[in-house]
VOSE-498058 format. One record per residue: x negated, y negated, z of N, C-alpha, C in turn. Coordinates in steps of 0.05 Angstrom, whole numbers. Example, Ala and Ser with C-alpha at 12.3 -4.5 7.8 and 13.67 -1.06 7.14 Angstrom:
2
- -264_114_156_-246_90_156_-264_66_156
- -257_45_142_-273_21_143_-258_-1_157
***
This chain:
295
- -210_-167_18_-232_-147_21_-243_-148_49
- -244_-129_60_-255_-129_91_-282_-114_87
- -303_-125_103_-334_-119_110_-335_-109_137
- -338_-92_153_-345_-90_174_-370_-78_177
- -385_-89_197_-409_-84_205_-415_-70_231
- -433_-43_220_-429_-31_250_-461_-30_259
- -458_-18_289_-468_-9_303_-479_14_322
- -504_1_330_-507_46_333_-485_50_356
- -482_73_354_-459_84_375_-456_73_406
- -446_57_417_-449_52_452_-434_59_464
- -432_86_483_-409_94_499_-398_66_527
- -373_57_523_-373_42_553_-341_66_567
- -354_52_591_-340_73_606_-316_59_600
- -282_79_608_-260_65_602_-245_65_634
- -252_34_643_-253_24_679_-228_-2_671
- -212_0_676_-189_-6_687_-195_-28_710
- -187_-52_711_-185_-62_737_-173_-57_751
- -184_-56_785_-169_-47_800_-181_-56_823
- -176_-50_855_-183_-61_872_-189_-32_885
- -205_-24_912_-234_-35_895_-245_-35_872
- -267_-40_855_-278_-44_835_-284_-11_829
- -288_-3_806_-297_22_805_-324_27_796
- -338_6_787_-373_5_787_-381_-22_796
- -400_-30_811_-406_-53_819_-417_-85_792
- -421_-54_767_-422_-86_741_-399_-94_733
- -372_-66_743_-351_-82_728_-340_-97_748
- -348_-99_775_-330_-115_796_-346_-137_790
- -375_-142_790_-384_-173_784_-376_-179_766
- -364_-172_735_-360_-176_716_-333_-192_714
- -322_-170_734_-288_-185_731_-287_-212_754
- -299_-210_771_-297_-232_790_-320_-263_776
- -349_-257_758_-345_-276_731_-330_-291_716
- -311_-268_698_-294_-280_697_-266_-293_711
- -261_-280_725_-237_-306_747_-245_-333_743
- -271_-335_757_-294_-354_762_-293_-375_736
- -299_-360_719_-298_-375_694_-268_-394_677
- -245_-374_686_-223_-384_690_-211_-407_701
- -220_-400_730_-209_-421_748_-231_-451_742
- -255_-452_732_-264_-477_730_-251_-483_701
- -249_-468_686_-232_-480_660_-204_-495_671
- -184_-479_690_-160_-495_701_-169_-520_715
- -195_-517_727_-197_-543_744_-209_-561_718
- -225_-558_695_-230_-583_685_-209_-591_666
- -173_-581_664_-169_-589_649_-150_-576_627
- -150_-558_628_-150_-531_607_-110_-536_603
- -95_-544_621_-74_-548_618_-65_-578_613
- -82_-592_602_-74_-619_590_-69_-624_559
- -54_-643_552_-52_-643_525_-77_-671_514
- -74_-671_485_-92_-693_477_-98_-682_447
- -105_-706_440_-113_-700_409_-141_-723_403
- -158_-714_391_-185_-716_387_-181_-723_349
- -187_-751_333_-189_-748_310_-209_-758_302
- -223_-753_285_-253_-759_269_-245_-764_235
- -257_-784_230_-259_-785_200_-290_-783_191
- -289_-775_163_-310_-768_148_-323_-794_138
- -348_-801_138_-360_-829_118_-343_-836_99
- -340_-850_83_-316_-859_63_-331_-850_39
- -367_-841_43_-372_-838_14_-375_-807_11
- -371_-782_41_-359_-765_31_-335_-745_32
- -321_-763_42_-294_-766_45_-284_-750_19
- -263_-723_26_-253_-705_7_-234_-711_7
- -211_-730_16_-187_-735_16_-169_-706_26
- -185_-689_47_-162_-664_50_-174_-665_78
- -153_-656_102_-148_-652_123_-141_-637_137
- -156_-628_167_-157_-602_185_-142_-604_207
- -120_-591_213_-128_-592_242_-134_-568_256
- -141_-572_285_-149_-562_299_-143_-547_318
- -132_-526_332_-121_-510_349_-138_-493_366
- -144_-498_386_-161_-483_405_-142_-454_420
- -150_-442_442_-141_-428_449_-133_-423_471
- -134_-399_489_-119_-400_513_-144_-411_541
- -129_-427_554_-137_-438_574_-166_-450_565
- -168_-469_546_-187_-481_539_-175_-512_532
- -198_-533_516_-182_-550_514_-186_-554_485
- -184_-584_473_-196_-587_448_-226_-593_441
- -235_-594_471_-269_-597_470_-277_-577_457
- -264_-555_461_-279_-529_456_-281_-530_428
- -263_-542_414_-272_-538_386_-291_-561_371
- -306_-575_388_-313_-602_388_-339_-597_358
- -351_-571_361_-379_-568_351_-360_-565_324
- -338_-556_319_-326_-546_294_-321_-563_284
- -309_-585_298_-302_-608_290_-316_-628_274
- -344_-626_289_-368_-646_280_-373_-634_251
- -376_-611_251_-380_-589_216_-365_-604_196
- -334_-606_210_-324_-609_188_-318_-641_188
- -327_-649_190_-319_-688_190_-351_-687_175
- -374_-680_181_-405_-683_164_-389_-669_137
- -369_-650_130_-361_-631_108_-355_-648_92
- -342_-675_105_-326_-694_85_-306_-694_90
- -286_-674_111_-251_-672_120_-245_-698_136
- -223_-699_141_-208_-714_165_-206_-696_183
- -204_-702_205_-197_-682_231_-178_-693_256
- -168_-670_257_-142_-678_271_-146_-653_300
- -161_-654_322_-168_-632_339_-143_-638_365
- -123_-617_359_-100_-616_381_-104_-602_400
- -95_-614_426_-104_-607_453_-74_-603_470
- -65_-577_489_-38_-571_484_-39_-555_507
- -28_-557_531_-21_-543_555_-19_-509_552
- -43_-502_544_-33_-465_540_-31_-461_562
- -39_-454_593_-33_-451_612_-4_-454_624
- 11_-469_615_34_-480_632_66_-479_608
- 60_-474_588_82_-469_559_95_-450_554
- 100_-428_546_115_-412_527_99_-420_496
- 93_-403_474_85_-415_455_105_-422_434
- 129_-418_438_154_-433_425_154_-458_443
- 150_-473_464_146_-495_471_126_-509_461
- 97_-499_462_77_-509_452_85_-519_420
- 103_-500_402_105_-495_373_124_-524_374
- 147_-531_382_158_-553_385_145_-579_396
- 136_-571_429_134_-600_436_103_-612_429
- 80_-599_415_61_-609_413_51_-611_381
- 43_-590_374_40_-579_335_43_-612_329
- 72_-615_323_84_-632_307_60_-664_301
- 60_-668_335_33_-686_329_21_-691_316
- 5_-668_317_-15_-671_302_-11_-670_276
- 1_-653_260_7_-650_237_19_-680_223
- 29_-698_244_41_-726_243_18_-738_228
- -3_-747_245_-29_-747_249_-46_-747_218
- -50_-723_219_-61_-711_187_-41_-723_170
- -25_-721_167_-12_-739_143_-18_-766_139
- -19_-785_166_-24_-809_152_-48_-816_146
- -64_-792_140_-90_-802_122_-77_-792_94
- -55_-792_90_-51_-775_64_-60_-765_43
- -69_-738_51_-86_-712_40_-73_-712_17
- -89_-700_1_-95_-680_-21_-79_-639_-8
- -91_-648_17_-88_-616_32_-84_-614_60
- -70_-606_70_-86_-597_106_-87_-572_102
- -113_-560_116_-124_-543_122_-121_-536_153
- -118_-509_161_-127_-496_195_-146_-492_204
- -147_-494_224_-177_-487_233_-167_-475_264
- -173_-448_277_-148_-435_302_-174_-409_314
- -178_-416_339_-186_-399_357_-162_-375_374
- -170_-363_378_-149_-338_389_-122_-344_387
- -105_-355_414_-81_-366_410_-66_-381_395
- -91_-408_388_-86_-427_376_-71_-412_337
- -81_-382_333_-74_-371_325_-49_-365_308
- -31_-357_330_-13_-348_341_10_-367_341
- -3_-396_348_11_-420_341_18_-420_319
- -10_-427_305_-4_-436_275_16_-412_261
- 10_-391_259_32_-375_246_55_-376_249
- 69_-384_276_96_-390_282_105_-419_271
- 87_-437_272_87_-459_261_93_-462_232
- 79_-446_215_67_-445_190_104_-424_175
- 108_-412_204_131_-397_186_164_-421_191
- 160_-432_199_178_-449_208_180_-467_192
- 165_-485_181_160_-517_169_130_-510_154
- 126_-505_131_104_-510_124_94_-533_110
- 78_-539_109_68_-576_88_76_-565_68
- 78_-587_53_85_-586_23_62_-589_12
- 39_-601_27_12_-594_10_-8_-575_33
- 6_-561_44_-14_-537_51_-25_-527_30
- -60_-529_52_-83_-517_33_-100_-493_48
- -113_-483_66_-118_-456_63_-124_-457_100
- -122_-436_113_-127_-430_146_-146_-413_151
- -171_-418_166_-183_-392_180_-176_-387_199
- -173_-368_219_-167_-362_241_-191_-352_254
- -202_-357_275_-223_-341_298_-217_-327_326
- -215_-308_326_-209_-285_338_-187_-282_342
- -166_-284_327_-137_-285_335_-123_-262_341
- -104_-259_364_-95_-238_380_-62_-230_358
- -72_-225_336_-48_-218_305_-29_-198_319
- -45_-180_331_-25_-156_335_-20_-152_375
- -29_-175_382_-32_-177_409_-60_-171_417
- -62_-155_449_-86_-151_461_-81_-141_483
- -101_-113_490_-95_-93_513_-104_-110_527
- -113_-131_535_-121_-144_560_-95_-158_571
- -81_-169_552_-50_-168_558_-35_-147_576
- -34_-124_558_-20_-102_564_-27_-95_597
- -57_-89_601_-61_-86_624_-64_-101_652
- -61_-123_642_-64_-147_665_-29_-168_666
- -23_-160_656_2_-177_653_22_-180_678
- 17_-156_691_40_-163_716_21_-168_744
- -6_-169_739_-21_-178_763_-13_-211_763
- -10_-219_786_-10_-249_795_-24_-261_790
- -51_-256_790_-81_-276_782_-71_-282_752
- -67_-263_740_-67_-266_714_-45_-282_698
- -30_-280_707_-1_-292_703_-4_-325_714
- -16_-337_731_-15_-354_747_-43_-373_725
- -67_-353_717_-81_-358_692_-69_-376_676
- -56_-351_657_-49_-356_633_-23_-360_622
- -10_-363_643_25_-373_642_36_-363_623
- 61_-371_613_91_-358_596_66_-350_573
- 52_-364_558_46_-353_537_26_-334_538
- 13_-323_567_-10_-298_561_7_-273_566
- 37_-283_571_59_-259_579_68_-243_553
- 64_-264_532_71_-256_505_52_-250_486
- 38_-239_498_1_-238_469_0_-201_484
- 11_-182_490_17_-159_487_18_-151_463
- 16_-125_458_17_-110_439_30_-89_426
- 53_-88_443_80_-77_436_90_-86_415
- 110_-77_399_129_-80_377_143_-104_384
- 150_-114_405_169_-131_407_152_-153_417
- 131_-160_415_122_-185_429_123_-203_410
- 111_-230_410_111_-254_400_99_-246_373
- 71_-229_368_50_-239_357_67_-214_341
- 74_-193_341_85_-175_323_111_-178_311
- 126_-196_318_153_-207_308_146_-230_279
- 130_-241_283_118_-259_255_112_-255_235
- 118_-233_239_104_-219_204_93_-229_191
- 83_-217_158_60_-226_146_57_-253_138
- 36_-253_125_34_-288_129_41_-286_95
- 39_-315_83_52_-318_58_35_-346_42
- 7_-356_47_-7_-371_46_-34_-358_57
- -60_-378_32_-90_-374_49_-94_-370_69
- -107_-350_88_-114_-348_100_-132_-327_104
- -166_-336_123_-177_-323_121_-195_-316_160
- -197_-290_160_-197_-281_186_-222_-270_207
- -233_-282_212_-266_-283_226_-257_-264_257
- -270_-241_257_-271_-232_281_-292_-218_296
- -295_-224_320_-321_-219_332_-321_-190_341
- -352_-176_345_-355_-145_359_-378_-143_375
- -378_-168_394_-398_-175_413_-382_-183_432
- -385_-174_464_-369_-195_489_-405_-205_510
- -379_-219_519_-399_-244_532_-409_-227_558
- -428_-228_575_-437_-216_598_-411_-219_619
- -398_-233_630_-369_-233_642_-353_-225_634
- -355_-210_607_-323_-199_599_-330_-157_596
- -348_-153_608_-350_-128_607_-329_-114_604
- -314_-128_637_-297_-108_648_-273_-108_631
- -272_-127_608_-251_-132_598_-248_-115_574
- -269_-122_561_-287_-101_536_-280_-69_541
- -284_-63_562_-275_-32_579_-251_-25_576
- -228_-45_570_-196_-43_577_-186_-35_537
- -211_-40_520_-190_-52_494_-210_-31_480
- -185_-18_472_-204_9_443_-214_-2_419
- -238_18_422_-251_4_389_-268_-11_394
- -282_-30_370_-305_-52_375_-278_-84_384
- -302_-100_388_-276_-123_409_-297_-138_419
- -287_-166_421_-298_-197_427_-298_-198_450
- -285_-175_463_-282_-171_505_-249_-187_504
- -233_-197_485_-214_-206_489_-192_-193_476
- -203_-193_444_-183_-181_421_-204_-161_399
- -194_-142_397_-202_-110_384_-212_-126_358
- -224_-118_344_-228_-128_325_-203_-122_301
- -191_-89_309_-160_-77_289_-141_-102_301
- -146_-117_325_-119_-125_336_-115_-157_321
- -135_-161_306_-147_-188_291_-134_-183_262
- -134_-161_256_-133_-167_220_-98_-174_226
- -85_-179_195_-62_-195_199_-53_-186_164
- -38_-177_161_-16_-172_138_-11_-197_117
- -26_-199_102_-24_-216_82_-54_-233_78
- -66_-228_99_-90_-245_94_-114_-238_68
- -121_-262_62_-143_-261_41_-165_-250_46
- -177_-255_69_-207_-234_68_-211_-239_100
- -224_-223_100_-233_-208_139_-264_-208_138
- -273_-226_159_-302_-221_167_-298_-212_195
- -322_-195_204_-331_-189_225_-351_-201_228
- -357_-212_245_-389_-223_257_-394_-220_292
- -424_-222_286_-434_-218_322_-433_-228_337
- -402_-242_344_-398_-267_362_-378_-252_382
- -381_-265_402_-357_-265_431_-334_-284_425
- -323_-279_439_-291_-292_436_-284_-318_447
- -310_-323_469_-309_-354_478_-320_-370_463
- -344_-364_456_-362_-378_439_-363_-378_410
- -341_-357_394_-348_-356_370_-345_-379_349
- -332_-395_360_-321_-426_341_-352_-445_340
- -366_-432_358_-399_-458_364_-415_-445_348
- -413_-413_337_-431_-406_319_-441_-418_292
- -466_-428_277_-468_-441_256_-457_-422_234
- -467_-398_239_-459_-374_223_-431_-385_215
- -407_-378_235_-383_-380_229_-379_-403_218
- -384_-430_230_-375_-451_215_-387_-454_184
- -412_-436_182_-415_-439_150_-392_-425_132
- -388_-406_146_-364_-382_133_-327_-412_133
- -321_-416_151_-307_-423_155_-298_-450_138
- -319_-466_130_-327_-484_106_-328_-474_74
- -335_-445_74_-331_-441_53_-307_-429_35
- -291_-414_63_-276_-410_65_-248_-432_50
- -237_-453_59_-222_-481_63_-240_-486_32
- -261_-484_17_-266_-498_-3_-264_-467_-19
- -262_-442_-13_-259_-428_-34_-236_-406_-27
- -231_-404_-16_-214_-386_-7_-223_-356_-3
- -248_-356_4_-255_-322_10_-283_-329_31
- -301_-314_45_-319_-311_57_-337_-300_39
- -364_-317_42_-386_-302_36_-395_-266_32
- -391_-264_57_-395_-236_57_-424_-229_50
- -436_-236_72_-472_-229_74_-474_-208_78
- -494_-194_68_-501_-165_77_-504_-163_102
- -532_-180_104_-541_-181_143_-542_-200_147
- -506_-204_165_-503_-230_177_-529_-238_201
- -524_-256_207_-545_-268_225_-535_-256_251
- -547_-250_277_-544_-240_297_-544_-260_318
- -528_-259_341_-513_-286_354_-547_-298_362
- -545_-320_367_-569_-344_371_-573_-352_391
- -585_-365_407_-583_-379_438_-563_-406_426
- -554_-406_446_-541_-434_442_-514_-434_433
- -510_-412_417_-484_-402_406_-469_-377_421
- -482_-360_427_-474_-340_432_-497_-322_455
- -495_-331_477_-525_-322_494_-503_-296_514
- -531_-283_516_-531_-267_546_-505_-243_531
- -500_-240_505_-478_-213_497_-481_-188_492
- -464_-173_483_-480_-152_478_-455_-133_456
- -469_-115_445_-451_-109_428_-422_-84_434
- -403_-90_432_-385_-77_435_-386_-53_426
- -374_-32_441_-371_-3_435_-359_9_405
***
């Protein structure tokens, strides 16, 4: 069942990056984000690592998560998700994986496996997903390849299912490519890319997508039709086989730190569907600052 939640009408202009800028908020906007980019590459963003947490022993569920972040981030980023679900009672298994520098059939081989290693030898009852944008994208290639024999249920947060015009349009610029390496080459939205070759999924899964971008992703928000996280459309999120679709008022960097989502995302893994609040909560300081709502 899908809920979407709207908004009063907001025209944004449809500005293209380009050199020069064609309004002075979308050239600060896009030179933000670079900015924001390039300190993610410098702290890190192309290293691997894995982060695991166990739950108290007295409420310890005997079932297990892992963790998949997204592009050009690390496993910190999912750090606040992490803490949710280890207080939940899970094991956690938070994998950290060179998106910058891979192909995501490299990443799917030389890293996944880890962790998934990992989660077993607490030997679950379940493993569960837990996947920000790319990290996405992973797991489904993963998930169609080798699945557990005790797979138990996946949310996904903002995942690029059908690709992303930010792809489409930035893909042969150098900054961009030099970004987000082999694998931001393949998160397009053509028929033939990575994310549209996977077809439907065949297991729980449930799909959280944001219709708020961050004050730096204006110019990005400008490039992708429809409402959108400034990264991925909110149509470019839903996914062929999934159990239930939330929309909420989160951005695409920050939406994994929302309490909102991690309540959804908990209930999710223990029931297999989303709440589905009338009037979700509206993004918070601390979670989601300085956004605004998508067109």
């Amino acid at each position: 069942m899908a809920v979407l939640y709207s908004y009063s009408p907001m025209k944004t202009a449809n500005v293209y990056f380009s050199y020069p800028c064609f309004t002075q908020v979308t050239c600060l906007s896009g030179w933000l984000t670079l900015i924001f980019f390039a300190v993610m590459i410098a702290s890190g963003c192309s290293r691997t690592g894995i982060s695991i947490q166990k739950p108290a022993s007295a409420t310890a569920l005997g079932e297990c998560v892992v963790l998949v972040h997204g592009m050009g981030r690390t496993f910190r980023s999912m750090a606040e998700m992490q803490e949710r679900l280890v207080v939940a009672g899970y094991h956690t298994v938070n994998l950290g994986y060179p998106s910058t520098r891979l192909s995501i059939e490299e990443i799917v081989s030389d890293n996944v496996p880890a962790a998934l290693e990992q989660c077993q030898q607490f030997q679950p009852s379940s493993i569960h997903f837990v996947s920000h944008s790319l990290g996405g994208i992973i797991l489904r290639a993963v998930l169609k390849e080798q699945r557990p024999a005790n797979m138990g249920r996946a949310v996904m947060l903002s995942p690029p299912n059908h690709g992303s015009a930010v792809a489409d349009s930035l893909k042969d610029w150098w900054f961009y490519r030099w970004i987000n390496g082999p694998a931001g080459q393949q998160l397009t939205t053509d028929s033939a890319s990575f994310p549209n070759q996977l077809g439907p999924v065949e297991y729980p899964v449930g799909v959280i997508a944001g219709d708020r971008y961050i004050f730096f992703d204006f110019w990005l928000s400008s490039i992708i039709p429809g409402p959108d996280d400034g990264k991925v459309s909110v149509l470019n999120a839903r996914l062929e086989g999934m159990r239930d679709f939330l929309v909420v008022h989160e951005t695409h960097p920050f939406i994994m730190n929302s309490e909102y989502v991690q309540d959804e995302t908990l209930y999710f893994l223990k029931n297999g569907t989303f709440r589905h609040l009338k009037k979700p909560p509206q993004a918070v300081s601390g979670s989601d600052w300085f956004s605004f709502p998508s067109k």
